[in-house]
C-alpha positions as CSV (number, residue, x, y, z in Angstrom):
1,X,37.3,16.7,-11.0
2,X,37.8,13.3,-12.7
3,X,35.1,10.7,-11.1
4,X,36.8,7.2,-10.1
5,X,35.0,4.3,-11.4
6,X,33.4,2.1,-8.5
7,X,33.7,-2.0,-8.5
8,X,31.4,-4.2,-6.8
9,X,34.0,-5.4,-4.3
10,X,33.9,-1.2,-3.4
11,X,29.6,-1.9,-2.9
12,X,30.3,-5.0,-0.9
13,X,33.1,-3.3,1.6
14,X,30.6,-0.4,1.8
15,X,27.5,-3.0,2.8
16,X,29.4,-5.6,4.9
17,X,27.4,-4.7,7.8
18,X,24.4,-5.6,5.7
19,X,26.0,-8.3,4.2
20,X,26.4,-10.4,7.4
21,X,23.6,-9.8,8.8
22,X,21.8,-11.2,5.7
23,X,24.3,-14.3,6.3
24,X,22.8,-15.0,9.7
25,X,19.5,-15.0,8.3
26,X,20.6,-17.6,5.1
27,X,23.3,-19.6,6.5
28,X,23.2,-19.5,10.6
29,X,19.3,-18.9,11.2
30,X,18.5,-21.1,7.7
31,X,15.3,-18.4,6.6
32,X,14.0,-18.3,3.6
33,X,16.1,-16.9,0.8
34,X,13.3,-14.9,-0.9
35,X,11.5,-14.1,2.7
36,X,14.8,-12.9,3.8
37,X,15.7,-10.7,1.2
38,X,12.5,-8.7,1.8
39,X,12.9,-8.6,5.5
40,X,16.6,-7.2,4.7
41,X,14.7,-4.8,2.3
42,X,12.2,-3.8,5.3
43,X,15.1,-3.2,7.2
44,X,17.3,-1.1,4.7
45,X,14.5,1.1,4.1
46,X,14.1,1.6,7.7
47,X,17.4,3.1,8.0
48,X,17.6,5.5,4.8
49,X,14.1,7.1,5.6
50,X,13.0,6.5,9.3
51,X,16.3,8.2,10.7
52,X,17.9,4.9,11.9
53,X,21.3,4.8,10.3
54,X,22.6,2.8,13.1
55,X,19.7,-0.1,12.6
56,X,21.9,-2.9,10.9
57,X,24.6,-2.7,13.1
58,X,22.2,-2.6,16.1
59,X,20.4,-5.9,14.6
60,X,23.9,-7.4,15.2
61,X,24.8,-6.9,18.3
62,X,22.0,-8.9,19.6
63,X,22.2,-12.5,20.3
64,X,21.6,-14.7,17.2
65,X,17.7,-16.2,18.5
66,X,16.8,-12.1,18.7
67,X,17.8,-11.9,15.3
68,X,15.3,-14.6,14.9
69,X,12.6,-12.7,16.2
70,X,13.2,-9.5,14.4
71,X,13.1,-12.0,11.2
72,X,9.7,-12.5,12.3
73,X,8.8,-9.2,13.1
74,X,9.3,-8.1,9.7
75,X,8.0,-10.9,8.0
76,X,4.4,-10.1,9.8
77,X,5.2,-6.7,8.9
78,X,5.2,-7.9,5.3
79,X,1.9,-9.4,5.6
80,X,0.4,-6.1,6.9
81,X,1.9,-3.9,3.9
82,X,0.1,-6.3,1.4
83,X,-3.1,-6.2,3.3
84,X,-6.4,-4.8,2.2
85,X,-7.6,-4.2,6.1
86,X,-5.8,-2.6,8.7
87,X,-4.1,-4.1,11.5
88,X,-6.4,-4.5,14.9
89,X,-5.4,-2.1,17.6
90,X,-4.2,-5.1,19.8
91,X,-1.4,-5.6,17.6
92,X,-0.2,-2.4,18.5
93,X,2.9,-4.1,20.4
94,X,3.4,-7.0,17.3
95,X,7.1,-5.3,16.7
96,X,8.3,-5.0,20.7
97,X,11.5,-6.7,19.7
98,X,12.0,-4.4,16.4
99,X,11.1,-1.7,18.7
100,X,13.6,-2.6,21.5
101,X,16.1,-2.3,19.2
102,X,15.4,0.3,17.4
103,X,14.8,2.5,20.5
104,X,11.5,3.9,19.5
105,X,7.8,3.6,19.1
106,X,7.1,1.1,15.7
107,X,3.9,-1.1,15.0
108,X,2.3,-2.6,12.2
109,X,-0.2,0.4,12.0
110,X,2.6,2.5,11.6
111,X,3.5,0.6,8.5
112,X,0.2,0.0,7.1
113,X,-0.4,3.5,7.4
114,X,2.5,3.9,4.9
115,X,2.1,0.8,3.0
116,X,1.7,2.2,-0.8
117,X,5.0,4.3,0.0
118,X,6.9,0.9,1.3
119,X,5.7,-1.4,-1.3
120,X,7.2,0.8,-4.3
121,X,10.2,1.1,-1.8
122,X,10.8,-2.6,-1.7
123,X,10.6,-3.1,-5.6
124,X,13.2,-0.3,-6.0
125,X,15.8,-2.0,-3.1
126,X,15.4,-5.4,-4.6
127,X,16.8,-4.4,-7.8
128,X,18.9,-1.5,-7.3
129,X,20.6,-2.8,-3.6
130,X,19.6,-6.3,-2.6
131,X,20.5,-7.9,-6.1
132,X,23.7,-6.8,-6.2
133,X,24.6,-6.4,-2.7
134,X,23.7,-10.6,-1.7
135,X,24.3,-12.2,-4.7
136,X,26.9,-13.8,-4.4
137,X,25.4,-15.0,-0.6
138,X,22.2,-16.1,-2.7
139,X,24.2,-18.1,-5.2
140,X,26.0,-19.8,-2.4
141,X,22.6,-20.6,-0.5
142,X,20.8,-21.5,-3.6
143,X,23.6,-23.9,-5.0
144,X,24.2,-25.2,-1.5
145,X,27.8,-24.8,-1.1
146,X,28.6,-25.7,-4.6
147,X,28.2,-22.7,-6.8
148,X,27.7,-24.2,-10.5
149,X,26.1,-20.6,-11.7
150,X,28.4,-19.0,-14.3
151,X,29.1,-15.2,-14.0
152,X,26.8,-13.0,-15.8
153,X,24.1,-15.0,-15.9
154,X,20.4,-14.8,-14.6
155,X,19.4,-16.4,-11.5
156,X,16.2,-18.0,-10.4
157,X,15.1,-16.5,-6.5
158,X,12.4,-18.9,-5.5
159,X,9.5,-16.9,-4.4
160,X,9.9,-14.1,-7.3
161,X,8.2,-12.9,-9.1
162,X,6.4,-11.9,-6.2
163,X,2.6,-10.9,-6.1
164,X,3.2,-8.1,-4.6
165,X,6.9,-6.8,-5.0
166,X,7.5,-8.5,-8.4
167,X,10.9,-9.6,-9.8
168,X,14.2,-9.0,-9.0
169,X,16.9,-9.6,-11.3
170,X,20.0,-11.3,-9.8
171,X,23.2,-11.6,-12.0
172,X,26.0,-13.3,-10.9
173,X,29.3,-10.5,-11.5
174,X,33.2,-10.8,-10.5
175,X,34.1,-8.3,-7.9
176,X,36.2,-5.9,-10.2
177,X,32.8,-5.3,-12.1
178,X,32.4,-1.5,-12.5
179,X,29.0,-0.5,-11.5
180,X,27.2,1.3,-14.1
181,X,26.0,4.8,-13.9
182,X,27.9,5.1,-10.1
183,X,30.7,7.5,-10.7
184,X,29.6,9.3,-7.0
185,X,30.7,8.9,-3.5
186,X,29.7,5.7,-1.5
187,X,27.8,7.5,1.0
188,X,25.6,8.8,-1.7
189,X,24.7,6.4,-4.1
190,X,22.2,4.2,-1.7
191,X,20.4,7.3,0.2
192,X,19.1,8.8,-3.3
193,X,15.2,8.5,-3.0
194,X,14.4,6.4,-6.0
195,X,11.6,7.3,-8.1
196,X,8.7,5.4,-7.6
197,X,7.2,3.5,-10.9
198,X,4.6,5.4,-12.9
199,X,2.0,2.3,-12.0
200,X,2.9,2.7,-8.0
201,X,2.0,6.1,-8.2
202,X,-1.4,5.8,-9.9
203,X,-5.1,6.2,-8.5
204,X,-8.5,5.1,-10.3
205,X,-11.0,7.8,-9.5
206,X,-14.8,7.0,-10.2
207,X,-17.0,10.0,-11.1
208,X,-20.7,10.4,-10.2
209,X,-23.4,9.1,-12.4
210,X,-24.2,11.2,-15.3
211,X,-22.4,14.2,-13.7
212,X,-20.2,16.1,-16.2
213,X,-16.5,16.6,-14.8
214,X,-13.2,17.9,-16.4
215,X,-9.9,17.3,-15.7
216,X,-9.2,20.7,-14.5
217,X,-11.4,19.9,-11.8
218,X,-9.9,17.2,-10.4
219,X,-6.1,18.7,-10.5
220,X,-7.7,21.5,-8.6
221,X,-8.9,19.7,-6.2
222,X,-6.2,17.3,-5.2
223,X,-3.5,19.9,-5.9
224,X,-5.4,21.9,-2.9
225,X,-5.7,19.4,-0.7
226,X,-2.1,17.4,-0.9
227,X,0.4,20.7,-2.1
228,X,0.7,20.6,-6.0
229,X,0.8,16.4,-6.0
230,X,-0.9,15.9,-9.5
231,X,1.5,14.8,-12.2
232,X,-1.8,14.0,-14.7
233,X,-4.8,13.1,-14.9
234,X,-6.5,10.5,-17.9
235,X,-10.1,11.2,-18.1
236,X,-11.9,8.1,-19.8
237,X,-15.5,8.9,-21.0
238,X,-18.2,6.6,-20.6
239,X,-19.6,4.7,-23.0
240,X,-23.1,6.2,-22.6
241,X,-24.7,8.2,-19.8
242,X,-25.7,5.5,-17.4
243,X,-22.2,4.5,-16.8
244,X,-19.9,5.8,-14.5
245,X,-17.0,7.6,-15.6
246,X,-13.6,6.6,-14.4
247,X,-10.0,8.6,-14.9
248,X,-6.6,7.3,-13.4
249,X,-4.8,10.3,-11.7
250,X,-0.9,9.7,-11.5
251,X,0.5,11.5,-8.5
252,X,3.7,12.8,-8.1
253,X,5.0,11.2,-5.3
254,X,3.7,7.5,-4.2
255,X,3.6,9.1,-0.6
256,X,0.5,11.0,-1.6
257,X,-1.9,7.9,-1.9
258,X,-1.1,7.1,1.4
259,X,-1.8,9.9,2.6
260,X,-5.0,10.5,0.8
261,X,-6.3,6.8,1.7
262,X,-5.0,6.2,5.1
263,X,-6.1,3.1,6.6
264,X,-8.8,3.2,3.9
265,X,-9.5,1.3,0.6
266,X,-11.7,4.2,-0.6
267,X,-11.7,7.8,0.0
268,X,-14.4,10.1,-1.0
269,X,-14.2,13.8,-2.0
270,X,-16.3,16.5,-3.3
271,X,-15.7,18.5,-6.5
272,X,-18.0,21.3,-7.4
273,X,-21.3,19.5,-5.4
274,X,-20.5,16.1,-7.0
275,X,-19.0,12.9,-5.7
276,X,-15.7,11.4,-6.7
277,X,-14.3,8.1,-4.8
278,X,-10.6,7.1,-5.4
279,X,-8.9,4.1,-5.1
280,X,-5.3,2.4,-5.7
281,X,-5.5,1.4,-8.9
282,X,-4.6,-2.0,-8.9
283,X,-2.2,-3.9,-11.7
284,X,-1.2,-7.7,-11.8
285,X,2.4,-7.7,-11.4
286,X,2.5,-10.6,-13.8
287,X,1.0,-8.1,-16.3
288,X,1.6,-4.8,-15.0
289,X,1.8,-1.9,-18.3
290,X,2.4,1.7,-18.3
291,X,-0.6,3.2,-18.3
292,X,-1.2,4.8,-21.7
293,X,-1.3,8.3,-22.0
């Protein structure tokens, strides 16, 4: 059957819901561009992967001041997902409003609890939904009513790059643009799970002193523990037998680190009698590189 091309005026009927509610935030509520693009990201991922595919359309029919709060709301969520510590337990009710809404249980433990899994989700929205879906909102915002930019060329979001989330590329396009590589139904083309970046999904694992370890070891053991979720594994050697040894172990799906850190910054396991601690391994996004293989 013969695919039929879709334009961006087809993505913005498709995210209108979306669309106004980020005009609220921008124009009405006068947020933060950058903050509110990654509270809008918060709240898309929220409804593709935490069952809530009424959430946008819940966030408007509440008064405009609510709207405000849930703002809020996400931006302390924000803080959380970037933090090295957990959240304190009396925090447990910082998202009542978000909650409220949303009809069900949500706190900012929830979220740090799942905070390597959302921070690789909020660098894939930015670019593949948020920069085309509210650019033209973020041109009119940035410009201040006067849009100057021409089409098809790069725009500065102040705040970005981001420490955390990194860039996002925002082109200015006319609506009867054909978007690239799209030639599927609507419906689908936004609830794909997008594949995480090889950096997200990487851990630094540091070996015991002077204890001799292979890299079938490792898969072994991780593969045992988390159901088949090694993808590879780089062992580095030391440079003499008093230092540690170190390998970086990419995981299969960025879901796994939370899972094997939890609320921790270190996790320590066993192999074969001797120690291994891992870790997130941690790249600058101003400098971030593949890893070499």
């Amino acid at each position: 059957m013969e695919s039929t091309s879709i334009t961006l005026k087809d993505v913005h009927s498709f995210h209108s819901f979306d669309q106004e509610l980020f005009i609220r935030l921008v124009l009405i509520l006068h947020h933060d561009p950058g903050v509110s693009l990654l509270a809008m990201d918060i709240w898309l991922w929220l409804r593709n992967h935490a069952s809530c595919l009424n959430l946008i359309v819940k966030f408007l029919d509440v008064p405009i001041m609510e709207i405000n709060l849930l703002a809020k709301e996400a931006v302390m969520c924000l803080k959380w997902v970037q933090s090295k510590v957990p959240p304190k337990s009396n925090l447990a009710r910082g998202m009542a409003i978000t909650a409220m809404v949303m009809d069900r249980a949500i706190s900012f433990q929830y979220f740090y609890k799942i905070r390597f899994t959302m921070t690789s989700g909020i660098k894939n929205y930015l670019n593949d939904v948020c920069s085309i879906v509210f650019a033209d909102i973020l041109v009119w915002v940035l410009s201040k009513g006067y849009p100057k930019v021409p089409m098809n060329f790069p725009i500065h979001v102040p705040g970005f790059p981001h420490q955390t989330f990194g860039t996002i590329t925002l082109i200015l396009k006319s609506l009867d643009y054909i978007i690239p590589n799209k030639n599927e139904p609507l419906e689908n083309i936004w609830s794909l799970k997008p594949k995480s970046q090889f950096d997200d999904r990487t851990m630094l694992l540091t070996l015991s002193r002077s204890e001799h370890m292979i890299k079938k070891e490792v898969v072994e053991l991780f593969n045992s523990k988390y159901r088949d979720c090694v993808e590879d594994v780089h062992m580095l050697p030391p440079t003499s037998s008093k230092h540690l040894l170190y390998s970086q172990m990419v995981v299969r799906d960025v879901s796994t680190i939370d899972q094997i850190l939890s609320t921790k910054p270190i996790a320590k396991f066993k192999i074969n009698g001797k120690d291994v601690w891992a870790r997130r391994l941690w790249i600058p996004i101003y400098t971030q590189k593949k890893v070499k293989k």
